[in-house]
Each structure stands twice: as C-alpha cells, then as structure tokens.
VOGU-3710 file (C-alpha; in Angstrom, 3 decimals, decimal comma):
1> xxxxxxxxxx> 102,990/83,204/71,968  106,538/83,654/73,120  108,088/87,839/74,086  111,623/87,562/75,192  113,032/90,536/76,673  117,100/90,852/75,414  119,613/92,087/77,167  118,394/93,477/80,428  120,060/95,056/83,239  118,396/92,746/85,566
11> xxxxxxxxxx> 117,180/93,623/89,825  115,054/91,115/90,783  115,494/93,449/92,904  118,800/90,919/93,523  121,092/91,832/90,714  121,167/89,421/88,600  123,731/90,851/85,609  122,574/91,079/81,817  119,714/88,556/81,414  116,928/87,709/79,239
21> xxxxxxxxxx> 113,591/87,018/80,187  111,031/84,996/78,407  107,242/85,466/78,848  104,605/83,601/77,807  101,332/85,033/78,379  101,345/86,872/81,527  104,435/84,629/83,160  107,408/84,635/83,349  108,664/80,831/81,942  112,652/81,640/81,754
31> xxxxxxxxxx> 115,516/83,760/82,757  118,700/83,171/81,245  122,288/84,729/79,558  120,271/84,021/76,499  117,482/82,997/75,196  117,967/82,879/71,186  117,136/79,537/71,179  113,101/80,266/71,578  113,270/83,131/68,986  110,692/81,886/65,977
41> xxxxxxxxxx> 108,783/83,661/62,950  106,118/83,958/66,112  108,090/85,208/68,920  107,998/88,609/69,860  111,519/89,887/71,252  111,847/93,363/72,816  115,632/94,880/73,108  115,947/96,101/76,232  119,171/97,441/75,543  120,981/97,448/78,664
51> xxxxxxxxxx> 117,880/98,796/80,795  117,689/98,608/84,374  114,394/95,878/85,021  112,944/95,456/88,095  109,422/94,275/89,360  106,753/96,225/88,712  106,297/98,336/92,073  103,615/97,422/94,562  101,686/100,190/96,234  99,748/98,595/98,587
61> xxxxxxxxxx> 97,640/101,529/100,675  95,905/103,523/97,723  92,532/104,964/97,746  91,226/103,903/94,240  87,831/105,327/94,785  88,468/108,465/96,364  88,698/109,547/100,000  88,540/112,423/101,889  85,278/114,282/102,523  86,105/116,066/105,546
71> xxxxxxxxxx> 84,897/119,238/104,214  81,526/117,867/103,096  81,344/116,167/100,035  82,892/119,009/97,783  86,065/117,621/99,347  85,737/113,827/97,820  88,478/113,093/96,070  88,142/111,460/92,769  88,593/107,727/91,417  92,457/106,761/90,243
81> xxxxxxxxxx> 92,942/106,033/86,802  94,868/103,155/84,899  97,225/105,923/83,458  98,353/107,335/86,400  99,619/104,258/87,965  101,119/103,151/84,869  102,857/106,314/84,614  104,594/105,930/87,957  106,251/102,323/87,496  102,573/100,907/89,588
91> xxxxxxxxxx> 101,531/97,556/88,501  100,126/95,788/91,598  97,790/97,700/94,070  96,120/97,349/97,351  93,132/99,679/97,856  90,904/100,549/101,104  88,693/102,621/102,636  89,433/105,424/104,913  87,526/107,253/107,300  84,446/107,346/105,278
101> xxxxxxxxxx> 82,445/104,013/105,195  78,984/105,273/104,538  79,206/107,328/101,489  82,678/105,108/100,429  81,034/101,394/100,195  83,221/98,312/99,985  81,372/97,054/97,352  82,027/100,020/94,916  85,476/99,395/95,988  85,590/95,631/94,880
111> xxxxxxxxxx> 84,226/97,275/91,402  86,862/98,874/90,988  89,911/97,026/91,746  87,237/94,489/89,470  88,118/97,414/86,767  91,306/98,011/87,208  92,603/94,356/86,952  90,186/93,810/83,793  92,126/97,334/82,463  95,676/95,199/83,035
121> xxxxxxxxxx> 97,067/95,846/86,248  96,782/93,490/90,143  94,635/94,191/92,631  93,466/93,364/95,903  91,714/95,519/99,148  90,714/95,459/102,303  87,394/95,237/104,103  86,668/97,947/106,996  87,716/101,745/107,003  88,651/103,743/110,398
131> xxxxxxxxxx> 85,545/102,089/112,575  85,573/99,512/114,969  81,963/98,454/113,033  83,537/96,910/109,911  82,038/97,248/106,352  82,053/93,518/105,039  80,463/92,314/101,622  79,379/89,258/103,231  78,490/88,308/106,838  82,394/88,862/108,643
141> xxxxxxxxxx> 85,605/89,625/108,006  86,469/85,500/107,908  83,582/85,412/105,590  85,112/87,907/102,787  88,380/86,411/103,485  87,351/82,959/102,300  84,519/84,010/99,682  85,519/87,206/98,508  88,669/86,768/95,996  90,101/90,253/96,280
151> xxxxxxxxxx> 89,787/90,716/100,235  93,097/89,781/101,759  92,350/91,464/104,919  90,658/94,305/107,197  91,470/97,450/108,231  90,813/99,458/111,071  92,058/102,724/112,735  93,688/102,947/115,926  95,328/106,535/118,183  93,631/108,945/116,008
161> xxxxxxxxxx> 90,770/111,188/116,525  88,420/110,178/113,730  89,297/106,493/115,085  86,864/104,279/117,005  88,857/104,009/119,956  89,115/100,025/119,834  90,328/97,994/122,788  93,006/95,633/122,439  90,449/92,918/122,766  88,104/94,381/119,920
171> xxxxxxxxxx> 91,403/93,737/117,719  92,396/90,597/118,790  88,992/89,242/117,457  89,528/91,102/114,580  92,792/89,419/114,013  91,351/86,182/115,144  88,851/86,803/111,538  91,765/87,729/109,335  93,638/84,939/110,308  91,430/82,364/110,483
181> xxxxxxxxxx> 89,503/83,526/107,369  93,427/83,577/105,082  94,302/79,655/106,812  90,732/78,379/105,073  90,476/80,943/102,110  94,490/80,170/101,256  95,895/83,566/102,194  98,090/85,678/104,706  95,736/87,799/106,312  96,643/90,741/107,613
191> xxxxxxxxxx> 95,121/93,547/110,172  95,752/97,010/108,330  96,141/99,275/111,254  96,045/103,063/110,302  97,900/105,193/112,859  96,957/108,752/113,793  98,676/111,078/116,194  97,466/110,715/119,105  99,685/110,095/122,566  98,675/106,448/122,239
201> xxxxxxxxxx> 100,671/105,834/119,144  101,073/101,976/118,836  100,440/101,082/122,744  97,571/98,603/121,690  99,956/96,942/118,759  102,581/95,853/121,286  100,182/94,747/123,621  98,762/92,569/120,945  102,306/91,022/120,202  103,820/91,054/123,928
211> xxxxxxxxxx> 101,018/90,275/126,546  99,026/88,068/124,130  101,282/86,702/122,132  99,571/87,615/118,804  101,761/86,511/115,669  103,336/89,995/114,521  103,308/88,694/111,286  99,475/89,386/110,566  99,826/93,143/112,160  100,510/96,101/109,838
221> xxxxxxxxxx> 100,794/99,337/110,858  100,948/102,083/108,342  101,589/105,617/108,539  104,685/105,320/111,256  106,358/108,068/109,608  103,834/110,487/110,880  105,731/111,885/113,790  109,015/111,244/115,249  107,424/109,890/118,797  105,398/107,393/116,242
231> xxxxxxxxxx> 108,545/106,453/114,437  110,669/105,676/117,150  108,184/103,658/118,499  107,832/102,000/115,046  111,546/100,990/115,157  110,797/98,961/118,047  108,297/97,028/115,984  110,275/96,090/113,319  113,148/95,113/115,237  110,436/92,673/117,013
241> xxxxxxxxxx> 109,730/91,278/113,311  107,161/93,684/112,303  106,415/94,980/109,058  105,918/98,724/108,992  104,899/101,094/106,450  105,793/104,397/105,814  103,696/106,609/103,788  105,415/108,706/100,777  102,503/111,147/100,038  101,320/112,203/103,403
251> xxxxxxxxxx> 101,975/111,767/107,309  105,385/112,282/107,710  107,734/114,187/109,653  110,636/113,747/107,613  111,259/113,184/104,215  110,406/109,269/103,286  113,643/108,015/102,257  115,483/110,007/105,114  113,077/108,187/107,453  114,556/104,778/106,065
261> xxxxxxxxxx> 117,888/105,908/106,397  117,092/106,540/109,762  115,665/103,303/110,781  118,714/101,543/108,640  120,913/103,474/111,145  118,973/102,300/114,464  119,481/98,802/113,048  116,165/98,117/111,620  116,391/95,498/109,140  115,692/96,744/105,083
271> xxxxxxxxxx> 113,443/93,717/104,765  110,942/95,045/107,553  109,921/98,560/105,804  107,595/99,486/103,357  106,236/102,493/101,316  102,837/103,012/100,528  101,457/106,190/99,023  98,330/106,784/100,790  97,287/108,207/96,576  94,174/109,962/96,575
281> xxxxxxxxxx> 93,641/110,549/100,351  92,149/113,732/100,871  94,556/116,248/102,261  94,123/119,714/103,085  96,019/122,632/100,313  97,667/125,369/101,635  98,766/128,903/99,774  102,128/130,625/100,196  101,183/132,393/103,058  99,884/128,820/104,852
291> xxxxxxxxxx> 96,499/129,843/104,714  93,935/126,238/104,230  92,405/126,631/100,691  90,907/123,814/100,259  91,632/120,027/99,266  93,864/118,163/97,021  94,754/114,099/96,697  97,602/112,895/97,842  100,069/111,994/94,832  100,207/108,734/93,613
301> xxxxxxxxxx> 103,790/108,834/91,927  105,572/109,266/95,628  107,349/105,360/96,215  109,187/105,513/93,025  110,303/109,307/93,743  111,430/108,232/96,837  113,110/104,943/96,184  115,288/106,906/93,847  115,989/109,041/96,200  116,922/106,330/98,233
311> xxxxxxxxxx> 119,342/105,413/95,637  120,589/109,109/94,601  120,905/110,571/97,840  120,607/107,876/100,188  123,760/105,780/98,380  121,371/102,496/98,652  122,321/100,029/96,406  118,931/99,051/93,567  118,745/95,834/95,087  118,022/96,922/98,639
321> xxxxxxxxxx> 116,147/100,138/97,399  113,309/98,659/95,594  112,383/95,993/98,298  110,088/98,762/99,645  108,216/98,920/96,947  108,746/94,987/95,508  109,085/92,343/97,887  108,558/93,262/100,835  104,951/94,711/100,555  104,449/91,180/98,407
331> xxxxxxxxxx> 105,579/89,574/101,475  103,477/91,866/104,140  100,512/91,278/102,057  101,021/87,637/100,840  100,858/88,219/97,876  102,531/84,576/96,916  103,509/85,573/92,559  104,476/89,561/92,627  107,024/91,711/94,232  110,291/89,465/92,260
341> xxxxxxxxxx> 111,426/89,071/88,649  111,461/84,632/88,903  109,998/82,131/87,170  106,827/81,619/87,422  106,231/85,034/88,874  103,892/87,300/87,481  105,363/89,191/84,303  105,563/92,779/85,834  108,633/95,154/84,700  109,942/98,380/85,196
351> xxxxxxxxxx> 112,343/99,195/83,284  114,640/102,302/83,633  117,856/104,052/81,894  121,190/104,499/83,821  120,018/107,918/85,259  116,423/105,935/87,186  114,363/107,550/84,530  111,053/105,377/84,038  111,069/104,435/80,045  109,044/101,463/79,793
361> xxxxxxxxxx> 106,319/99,149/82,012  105,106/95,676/81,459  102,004/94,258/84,101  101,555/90,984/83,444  103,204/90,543/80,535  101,816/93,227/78,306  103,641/96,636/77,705  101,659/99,588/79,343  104,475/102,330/79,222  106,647/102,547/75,984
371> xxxxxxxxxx> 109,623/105,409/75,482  108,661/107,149/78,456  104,255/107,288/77,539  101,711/105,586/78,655  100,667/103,915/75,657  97,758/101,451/77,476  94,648/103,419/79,345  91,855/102,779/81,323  88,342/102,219/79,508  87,204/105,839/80,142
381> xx> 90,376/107,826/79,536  90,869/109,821/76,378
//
C-alpha cells in the first residue's frame, strides 16, 4: 500500500522546498513537487500542510535498560519506554551499558532493543560497559560484530575513576576487534569511548590516532562536553577528523548548544559533532539548598531541546542544526539507511510547525505521534 505525505516543508536536513514524499511500507520510494499521480482508492495520503519534516532524530548513547546503581541497587534506574522516545521526535537508538556489567547483562540489553524495534522504532548497541574485561554474547568483540545483528561495536571507559585504566595497547586490540569484526560482518565498527574527568582526558585517543596511526574514523569519544579542559581538547579531535559527541542530559560544563557554538567558532566543522542524551543514566538529585537526595535518570527529550535551541538562540539554520541529531550520528555509527529523508532511506519523520513544536512522528513508515500525542505505545504501557 501506497502513504504519500503532501505538501511538506522538507530538511533532509538539506532544505529541499515543499515536497511530497511517497512511502511504501517502511521506505521511502519517491520525493517529488508532486506526487498526485500515485493517489488511488488504496493510497493513503497525509496533508502535511506546510510542516517542517525532517529525519526522525537519532540518539545514539541511551541506556534502555537502566543504569546507575551507585547507591546500591535502590539507585537502578528503570527501563525506557516506546512512548517516551516517541514523544521526543526519537526514532532510531543506540543503547549500552555503563558502569555496571554484572547486574546490567548484554544479553538483557539485546532483549530489549529486540523489543523496542518489534514495538516500531531502530535499534542497535554496543557490547562492553566501563571495563577493560568486555561483556560479549559470544566469544569476542569480532565475534558479536559478525554474528550478533544488533552489535555495531564496543564500548569501553577511559580517564575516569570507575574506569579500568586501559593502556593504549589494550585499545588498540580492542579496535583491532571492532574493525575487523564490521569489514567481515558488513559494518562500520566503532570503539565507544566514555570520557570521565580525570587529568588524562583524551591522552590515550590521540595516541591511538598520532603515534599509531589508528583510523580516527572507528574512535568515538562521548561525553567531551564534560569540562572545558575536556572540550578543548575535543576540538582538537575533530579538527583531526574525529567524530565527537556531546552529551545533552548530563556531563557538561556549558549548556549543549552553547558548546556547539563554541566549537563552530574555533573552526570545528558542523559535520564532526554529535548529541547524545546519555537518557536514563543514573545521576545524582539535588534540593534547593544543594543538598544530594538521592537519584534521578537523565532525561531523554534533551537533543531535540537543544537542537532548537540551536536554531532559536544559536541563529543555526534547520539544515545544519539537525545534523547532530540526523546524519551525522548515522554516519559515526554506520548506520548505512537512517539519519536523511532520500529514497530508499528508511521512512522516519519528524514533523514540526513554524514555531519547532513537535506535532507528528513517523518510524519507519508508520505514524507514532499524531497532533502533538503519542498515539503508538510500547506492549506494556497503558
């Protein structure tokens, strides 16, 4: 069955003027001025009526089972739902472990991006957590990267206290896994390097890229907006070709989007920085007075806050905006059908009125978010 979406406002995230889209199944098959000419007694057409459309956003460091725990286990944080990704423009995730990989197994992980992408959305994860020892389904990290569909790559902690302290060799084998394990499985692979604050900041990730020569390409850092000294370092990444990530609901020193605008200004290209929400980390809650309370989970509706604010405040056009949370994590991941509205691409939309307000959301080419509610939910939400 045919769904045509009229008269769109079209960011793919290029602008692309008034278009229609046509869908069939969860593709997209045709963008054009119009597309009358496939409109039957069995297509389905959805007025868009001048909406903004881009690609579904891509948050590609979420905790879908939970984190934290560094309270005992009273501090877990709980599972994400379909509904609250929906309601925050989310169609594609990436999902991980964090410091916990004892009570936090990888196989209840691959469940539940399993659940998730049977409940509509995209999903793939990484094998490993903070440790050096990494948590595999199968025998290695080359081993889930060939056999394991969802495993695109490992991650593993690096300057941070909870970290294993790994040596630049420990991660160059590492690498030598991911990378070897995406050329036979057919993907990227990619090390997922979480960065704490310690005064080592991302020593060992230049010395991976300068003395031996590792491809840069198959190196991403996340968290480089945690402190200044971090993020200045992090500059010098990306303007060796690096992707880096900046988190929107946690470890920052700066507001998100101010961070951007900051690296835009030091010349950093917009096609080398990402958001990722770090959703449902465990994070410590504070009262008025500062006093620690207790634990919360780190917000999961964060990139799209702060890609409008890019927009709003920033003055960043849509087009450039919404690569943080589109393309370029699509590229950093490999992720070879999401992060642009093109043909053959996966059928993921956002769609927004002239003020940014989220209205509507397709993932993969059925509607999830109608008139501003989330109108599709996951199996065990009322």
């Amino acid at each position: 069955m045919f769904t045509i979406l009229k008269n769109t406002k079209l960011y793919s995230p290029k602008f692309l003027g008034n278009k229609d889209i046509l869908m069939v199944g969860e593709k997209i098959i045709a963008i054009e001025d119009n597309l009358d000419a496939y409109i039957n007694d069995k297509t389905i057409v959805w007025d868009a009526k001048g909406k903004i459309v881009t690609p579904g956003l891509i948050d590609q460091h979420i905790h879908v089972i939970g984190a934290g725990g560094k309270k005992s286990f009273s501090s877990m944080t709980p599972e994400v739902q379909l509904s609250e990704l929906i309601a925050c423009g989310t169609t594609t995730i990436n999902s991980l472990l964090g410091t916990d990989g004892t009570i936090r197994d990888v196989r209840t992980l691959y469940g539940k991006v399993k659940a998730l992408e049977q409940e509509g959305i995209s999903t793939s994860m990484f094998c490993g957590y903070y440790g050096v020892d990494t948590p595999t389904i199968t025998d290695s990290i080359q081993a889930d990267m060939i056999f394991i569909d969802k495993i695109i790559g490992c991650k593993v902690a690096i300057s941070d206290i909870r970290s294993s302290y790994p040596t630049a060799t420990e991660l160059l084998r590492k690498l030598n896994q991911v990378r070897n394990g995406g050329f036979i499985g057919g993907k990227k692979g990619i090390l997922h390097i979480h960065l704490g604050d310690l005064d080592t900041k991302m020593d060992l990730l230049f010395e991976l890229v300068q003395k031996y020569q590792f491809p840069i390409e198959h190196i991403s850092p996340t968290h480089v907006g945690r402190t200044k000294a971090l993020f200045e370092q992090a500059i010098e990444f990306a303007k060796l070709g690096g992707m880096i990530d900046i988190t929107t609901a946690a470890s920052q020193y700066i507001a998100p989007y101010k961070a951007v605008l900051y690296a835009l200004q030091q010349g950093v290209s917009i096609d080398k920085i990402t958001f990722s929400t770090d959703g449902h980390a465990g994070l410590t809650k504070f009262n008025s007075d500062g006093k620690d309370i207790g634990t919360r989970s780190a917000v999961i509706n964060k990139n799209l806050e702060e890609t409008i604010l890019l927009v709003q405040k920033g003055n960043l056009p849509i087009e450039e905006a919404f690569k943080l949370v589109t393309t370029n994590p699509a590229k950093n991941l490999g992720l070879k059908h999401k992060g642009s509205i093109k043909v053959n691409n996966d059928a993921d939309f956002c769609c927004f009125d002239d003020n940014l307000n989220l209205v509507d959301v397709f993932a993969r080419g059925k509607q999830m978010m109608k008139d501003g509610e989330v109108i599709v939910k996951g199996n065990f939400e009322s």
